[in-house]
N, C-alpha and C positions, 0 to 999 in steps of 0.2 A: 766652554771650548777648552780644548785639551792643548799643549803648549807643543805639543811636538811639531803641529799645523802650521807655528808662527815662527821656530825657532832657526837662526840659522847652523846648519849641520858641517859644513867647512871651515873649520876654527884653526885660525892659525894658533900657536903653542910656541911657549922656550922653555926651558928647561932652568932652574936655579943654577947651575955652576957658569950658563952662558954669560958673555960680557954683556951690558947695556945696547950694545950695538945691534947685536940681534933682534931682540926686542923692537928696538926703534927705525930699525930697514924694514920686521913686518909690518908694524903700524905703517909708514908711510905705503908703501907697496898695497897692502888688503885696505886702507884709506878706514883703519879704524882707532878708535882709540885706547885700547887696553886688550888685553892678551894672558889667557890664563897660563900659568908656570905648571907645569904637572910632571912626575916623577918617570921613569922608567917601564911602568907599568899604565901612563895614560893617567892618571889619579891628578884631581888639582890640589897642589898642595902651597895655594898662592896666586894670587894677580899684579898684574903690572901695567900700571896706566903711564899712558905719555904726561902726564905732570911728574909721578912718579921719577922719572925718567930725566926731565931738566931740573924737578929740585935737587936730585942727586950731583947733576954734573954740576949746577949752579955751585949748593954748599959744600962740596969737596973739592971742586975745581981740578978736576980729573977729566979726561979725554974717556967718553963712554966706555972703550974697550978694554982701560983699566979697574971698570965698576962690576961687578957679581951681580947677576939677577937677584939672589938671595939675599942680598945686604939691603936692596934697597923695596923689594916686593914688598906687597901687603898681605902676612900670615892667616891673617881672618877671611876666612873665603864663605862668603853665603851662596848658596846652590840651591836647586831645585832639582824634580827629576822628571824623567817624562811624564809618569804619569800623573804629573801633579795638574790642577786647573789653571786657567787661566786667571782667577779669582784670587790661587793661593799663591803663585808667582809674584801677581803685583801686590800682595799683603807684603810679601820679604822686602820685593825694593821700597816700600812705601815704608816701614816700620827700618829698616837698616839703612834706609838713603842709600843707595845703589842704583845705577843705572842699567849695569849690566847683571844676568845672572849666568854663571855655567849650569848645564843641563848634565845630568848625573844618571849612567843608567843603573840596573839595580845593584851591580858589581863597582858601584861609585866611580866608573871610568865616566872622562868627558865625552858627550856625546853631541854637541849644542851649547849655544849659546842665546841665550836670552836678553834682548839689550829694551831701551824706552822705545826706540824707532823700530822695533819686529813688530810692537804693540799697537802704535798707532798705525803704522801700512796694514796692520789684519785687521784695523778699524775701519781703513778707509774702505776693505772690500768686502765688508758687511753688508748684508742685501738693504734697501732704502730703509726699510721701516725703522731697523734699529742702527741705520748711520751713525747720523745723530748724535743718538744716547753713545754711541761705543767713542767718538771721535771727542765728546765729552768727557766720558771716564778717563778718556788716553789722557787727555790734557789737564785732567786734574791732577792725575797721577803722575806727571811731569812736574807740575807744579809743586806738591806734599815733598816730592823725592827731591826737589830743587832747592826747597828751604833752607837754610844755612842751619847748621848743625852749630848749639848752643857753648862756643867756646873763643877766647880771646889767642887774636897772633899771639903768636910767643916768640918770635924773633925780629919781627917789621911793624912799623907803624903805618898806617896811612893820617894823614893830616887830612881832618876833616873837611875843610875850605875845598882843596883843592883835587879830593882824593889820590892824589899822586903820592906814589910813596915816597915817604919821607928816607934818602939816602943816610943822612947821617944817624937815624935809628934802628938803619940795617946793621945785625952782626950775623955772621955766617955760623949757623947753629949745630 
């Protein structure tokens, strides 16, 4: 199956020089979570998830509209294109822990967006035979992309007992 089928095509977008605030009025408004940053020309040059978003306001303790898309985005942007499969899209988020992909058409402008819930809804309306198996694969591949990525906090503790985070081994990073 070809990704163009599943992806969603109305992607909201900010721009890097916008404040934080933008960003966090589409996410609540489009009710999603992250929002690719793309240049002048439509090009993603960046994403911006709503964690993204409070750990910045959190560790600089600034009011959003003081924060740059740019300062706090993630530069590493993995994409797909349309004509890629459905097979090779979830090899990226599975191998790069990603949730969401931008769809890229051949002129690398955003065209789509690829997220884990485009994958399972095109599972669920797979004809009976291969349900199933598809509603299976989605949830594995939730699962692989869900794995925690092999690396210790580096600014907070959690105390084992009670997983609460421990206040006094917070320092603002």
């Amino acid at each position: 199956m070809k990704i163009d089928k599943l992806i969603v095509k109305n992607v909201l977008t900010c721009y890097p020089e916008d404040d934080l605030s933008a960003p966090a009025r589409g996410m609540w408004e489009g009710d999603c979570g992250s929002i690719p940053v793309v240049d002048s020309w439509s090009r993603v040059i960046g994403m911006i998830t709503d964690r993204d978003i409070c750990m910045a306001a959190y560790t600089q303790g600034k009011p959003l509209r003081e924060i740059r898309v740019q300062d706090v985005m993630s530069k590493t942007v993995v994409s797909c294109k349309t004509t890629d499969s459905l097979e090779q899209a979830e090899e990226l988020m599975r191998r790069n822990k990603v949730r969401r992909l931008p769809v890229l058409d051949a002129e690398k402008k955003l065209v789509g967006l690829l997220s884990l819930n485009d994958i399972a809804r095109g599972a669920r309306s797979e004809p009976p035979a291969s349900r199933a198996a598809r509603l299976q694969d989605a949830g594995q591949l939730l699962a692989e992309v869900g794995e925690p990525r092999l690396r210790e906090p580096v600014c907070c503790a959690l105390e084992p007992v009670t997983r609460k985070l421990s206040v006094e081994a917070v320092e603002i990073c």
